[in-house]
C-alpha positions in Angstrom: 92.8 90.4 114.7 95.4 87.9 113.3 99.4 87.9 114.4 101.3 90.4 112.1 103.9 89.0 109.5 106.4 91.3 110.2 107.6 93.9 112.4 107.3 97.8 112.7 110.9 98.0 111.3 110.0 96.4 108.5 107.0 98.8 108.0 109.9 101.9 108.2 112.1 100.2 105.7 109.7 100.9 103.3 108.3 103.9 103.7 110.8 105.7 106.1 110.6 106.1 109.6 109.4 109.9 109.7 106.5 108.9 107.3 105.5 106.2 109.0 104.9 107.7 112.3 103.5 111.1 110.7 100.7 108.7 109.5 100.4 106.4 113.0 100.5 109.8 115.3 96.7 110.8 115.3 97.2 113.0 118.3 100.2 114.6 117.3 102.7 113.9 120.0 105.9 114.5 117.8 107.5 112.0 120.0 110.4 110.1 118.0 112.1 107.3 119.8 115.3 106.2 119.2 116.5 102.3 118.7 118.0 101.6 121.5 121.9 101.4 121.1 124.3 99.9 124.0 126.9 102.0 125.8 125.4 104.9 125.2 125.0 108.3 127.2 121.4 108.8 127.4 119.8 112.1 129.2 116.5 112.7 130.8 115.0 114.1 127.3 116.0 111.4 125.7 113.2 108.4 124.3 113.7 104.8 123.1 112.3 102.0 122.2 113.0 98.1 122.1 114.0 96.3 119.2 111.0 94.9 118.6 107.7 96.9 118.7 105.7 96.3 121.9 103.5 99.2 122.3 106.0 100.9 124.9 108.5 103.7 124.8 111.1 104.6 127.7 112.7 107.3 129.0 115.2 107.4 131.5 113.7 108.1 134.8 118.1 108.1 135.9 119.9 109.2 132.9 123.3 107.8 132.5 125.0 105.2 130.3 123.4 101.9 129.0 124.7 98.7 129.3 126.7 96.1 126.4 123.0 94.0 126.3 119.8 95.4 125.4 117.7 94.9 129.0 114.6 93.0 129.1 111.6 95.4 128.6 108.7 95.3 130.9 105.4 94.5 129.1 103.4 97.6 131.4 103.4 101.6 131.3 104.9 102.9 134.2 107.4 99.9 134.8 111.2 100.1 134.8 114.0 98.5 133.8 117.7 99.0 134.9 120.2 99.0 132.0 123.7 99.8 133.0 123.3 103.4 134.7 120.3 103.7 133.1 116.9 103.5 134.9 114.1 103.2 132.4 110.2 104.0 132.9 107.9 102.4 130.2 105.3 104.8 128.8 102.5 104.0 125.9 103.3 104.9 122.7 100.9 105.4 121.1 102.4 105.3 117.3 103.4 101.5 118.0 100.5 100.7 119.2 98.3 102.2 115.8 101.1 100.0 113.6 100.6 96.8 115.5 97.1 97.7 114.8 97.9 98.3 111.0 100.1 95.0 111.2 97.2 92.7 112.6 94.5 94.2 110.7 96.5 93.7 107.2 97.7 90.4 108.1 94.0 89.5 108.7 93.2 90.6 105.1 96.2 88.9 103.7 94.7 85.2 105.2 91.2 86.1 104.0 92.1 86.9 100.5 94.5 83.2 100.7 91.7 81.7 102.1 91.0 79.7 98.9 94.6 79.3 97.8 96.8 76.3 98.3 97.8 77.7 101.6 96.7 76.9 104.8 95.8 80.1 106.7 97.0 81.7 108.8 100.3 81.3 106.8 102.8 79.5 108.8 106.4 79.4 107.0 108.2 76.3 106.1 111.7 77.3 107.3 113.0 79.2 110.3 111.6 82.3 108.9 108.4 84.0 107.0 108.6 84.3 103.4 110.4 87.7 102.5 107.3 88.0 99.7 104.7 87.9 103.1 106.7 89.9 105.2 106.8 92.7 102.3 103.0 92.3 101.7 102.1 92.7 105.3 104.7 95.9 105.2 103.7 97.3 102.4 100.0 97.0 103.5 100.0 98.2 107.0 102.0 101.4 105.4 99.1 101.9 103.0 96.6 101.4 105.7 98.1 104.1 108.4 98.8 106.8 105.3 94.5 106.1 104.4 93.4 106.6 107.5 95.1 109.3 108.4 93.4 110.7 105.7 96.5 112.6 104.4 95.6 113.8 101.1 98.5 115.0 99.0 98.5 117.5 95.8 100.6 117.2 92.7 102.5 119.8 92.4 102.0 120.7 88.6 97.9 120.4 88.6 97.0 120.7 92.1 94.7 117.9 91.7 94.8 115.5 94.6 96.9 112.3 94.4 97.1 109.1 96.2 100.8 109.0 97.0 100.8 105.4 97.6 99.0 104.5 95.3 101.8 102.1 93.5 102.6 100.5 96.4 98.4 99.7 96.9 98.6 98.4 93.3 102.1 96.5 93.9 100.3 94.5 97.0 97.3 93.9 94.8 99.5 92.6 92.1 101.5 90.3 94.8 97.6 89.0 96.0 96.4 87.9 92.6 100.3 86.4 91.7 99.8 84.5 94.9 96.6 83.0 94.7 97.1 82.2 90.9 100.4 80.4 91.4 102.6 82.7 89.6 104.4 83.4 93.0 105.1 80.6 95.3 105.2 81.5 98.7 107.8 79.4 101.1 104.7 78.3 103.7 102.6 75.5 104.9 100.6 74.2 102.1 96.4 73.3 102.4 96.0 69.5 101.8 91.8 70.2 101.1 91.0 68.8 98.1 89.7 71.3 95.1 91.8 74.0 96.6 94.1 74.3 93.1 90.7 74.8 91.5 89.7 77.9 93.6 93.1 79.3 93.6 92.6 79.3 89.6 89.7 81.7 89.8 91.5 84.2 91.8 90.5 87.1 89.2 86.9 86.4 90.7 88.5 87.9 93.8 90.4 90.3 92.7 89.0 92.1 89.5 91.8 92.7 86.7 93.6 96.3 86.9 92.3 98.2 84.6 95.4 100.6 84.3 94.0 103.9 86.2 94.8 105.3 89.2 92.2 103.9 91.5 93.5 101.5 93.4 90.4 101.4 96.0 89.9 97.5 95.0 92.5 96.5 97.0 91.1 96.1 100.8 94.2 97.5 102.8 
């Protein structure tokens, strides 16, 4: 699977935190973990995780209060850390690791639908940091990915009749695709010097059929 775009936070920004591990938590643990924050009095029910996504969650095996500097995680369930008073033992968790899935497996669409634009995939930005359009994709994606295979289904609640709750979001990524590989948005990244790519990148609707207006959005590969 290809490296994510973005990170789990920015996957929460979007669709909220509580939603977003609702959809990722197939078994149900109904575990939420906490940023870590420093100086803080954490007890033995307590459950954080780092600031960037890893797959791990901790709890502290010796309650007590954390330190100014977030610690250096370990990389392995059943590892600790000391952080100030704090001991902390790594478990799995299990809703980070089904986003980083949701992360790589959408980034991995978002380079085979560029794959005859003028980038050069896998996208690699020009600057210190990704385009905010890719990061927002790859977001927006992944969200739509976790809520589908959940397989959540949602009612409206005037007609009963079932309704794909994300389904503007699954259109708004679509809409960002075609943009992209027609050249009405211009992404800040590395550029493909083949020759003829211009010419693919003008056939995009070949790729991606032109929205006809309704609500299925099932076109879209998320």
């Amino acid at each position: 699977m290809s490296t994510p775009y973005c990170e789990m936070s920015d996957v929460e920004d979007i669709f909220g935190i509580e939603n977003v591990r609702k959809w990722a938590d197939l078994d149900n643990q109904g575990i939420l973990p906490e940023a870590w924050e420093a100086e803080t009095e954490y007890e033995a029910t307590d459950y954080v995780r780092p600031s960037t996504a890893t797959g791990l969650m901790f709890y502290p095996s010796t309650p007590g209060k954390s330190s100014t500097t977030e610690p250096t995680w370990p990389d392995g369930a059943g590892e600790t850390v000391v952080d100030g008073e704090v001991t902390w033992t790594a478990v799995i968790d299990k809703v980070a690791v089904r986003v980083l899935k949701a992360l790589k497996v959408t980034a991995g669409r978002i380079d085979d639908h560029l794959r005859s634009s003028v980038y050069a995939v896998p996208l690699t930005a020009t600057g210190e940091e990704m385009s905010e359009t890719v990061i927002n994709l790859n977001a927006t994606m992944a969200g739509v990915w976790l809520y589908e295979k959940r397989g959540i289904e949602d009612m409206d609640p005037d007609t009963g009749i079932p309704i794909h709750r994300l389904s503007w979001h699954k259109k708004e990524a679509r809409r960002v695709l075609k943009e992209i590989l027609s050249g009405q948005i211009e992404i800040a990244c590395v550029k493909d010097a083949t020759d003829g790519i211009l010419a693919q990148a003008s056939n995009a609707d070949t790729r991606l059929a032109p929205d006809s207006g309704a609500e299925d959005v099932s076109d879209l590969n998320v």
